[in-house]
C-alpha positions in Angstrom: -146.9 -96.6 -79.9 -146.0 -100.3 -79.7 -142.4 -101.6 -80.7 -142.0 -103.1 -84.1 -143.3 -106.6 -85.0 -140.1 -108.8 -84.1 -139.2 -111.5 -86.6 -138.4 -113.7 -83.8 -141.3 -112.9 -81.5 -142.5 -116.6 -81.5 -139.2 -117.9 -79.8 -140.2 -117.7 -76.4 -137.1 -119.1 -75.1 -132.9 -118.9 -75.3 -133.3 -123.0 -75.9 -135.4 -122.7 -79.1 -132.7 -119.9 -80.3 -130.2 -122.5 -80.1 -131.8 -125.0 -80.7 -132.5 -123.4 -84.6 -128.5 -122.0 -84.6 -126.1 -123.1 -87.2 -122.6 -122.0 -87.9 -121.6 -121.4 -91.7 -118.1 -121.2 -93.0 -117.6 -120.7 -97.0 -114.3 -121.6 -98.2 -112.2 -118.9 -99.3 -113.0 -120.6 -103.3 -116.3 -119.9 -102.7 -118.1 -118.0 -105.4 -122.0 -117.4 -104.5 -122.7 -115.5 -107.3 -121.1 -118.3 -109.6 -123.0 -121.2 -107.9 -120.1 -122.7 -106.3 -120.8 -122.4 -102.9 -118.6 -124.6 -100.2 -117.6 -125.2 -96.9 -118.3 -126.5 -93.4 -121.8 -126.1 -91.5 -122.3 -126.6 -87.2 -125.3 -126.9 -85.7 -124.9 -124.7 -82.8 -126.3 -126.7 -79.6 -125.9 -130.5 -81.0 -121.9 -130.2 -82.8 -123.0 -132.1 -85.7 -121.2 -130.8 -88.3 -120.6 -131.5 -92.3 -119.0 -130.3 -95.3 -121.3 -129.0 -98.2 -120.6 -128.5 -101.5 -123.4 -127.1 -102.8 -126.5 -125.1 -101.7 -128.7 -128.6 -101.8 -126.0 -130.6 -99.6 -126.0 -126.6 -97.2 -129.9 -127.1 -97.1 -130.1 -131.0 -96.8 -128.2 -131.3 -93.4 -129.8 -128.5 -91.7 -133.3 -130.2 -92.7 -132.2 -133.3 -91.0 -131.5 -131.9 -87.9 -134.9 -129.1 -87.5 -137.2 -131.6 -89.0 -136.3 -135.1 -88.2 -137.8 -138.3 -89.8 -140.8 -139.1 -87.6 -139.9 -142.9 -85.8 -141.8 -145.3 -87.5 
């Protein structure tokens, strides 16, 4: 029997791991189930960093940094 299908199989290497890491604090007022969700987000290997207030702004910065603007 082979080992089970790993979600991550396609990450060949500890760079593309990090590479794809963030860091996500919620604020202690943050209420997921209520829609308020809040706080501070890193990305792991760069340090860029931002608060979010809301799920879009959350989404929004980590989109920026995996899947750049291509240079016109």
């Amino acid at each position: 029997m082979g080992e089970p299908e790993n979600a991550m199989a396609h990450t060949t290497d500890q760079q593309s791991l990090v590479s794809r890491a963030f860091l996500v604090h919620l604020r202690t007022d943050a209420h997921m189930r209520g829609g308020r969700i809040v706080g501070r987000v890193e990305h792991v290997q760069s340090g860029d960093a931002t608060h979010f207030q809301s799920l879009e702004e959350l989404v929004s910065f980590m989109t920026v940094l995996l899947e750049p603007e291509p240079h016109a």
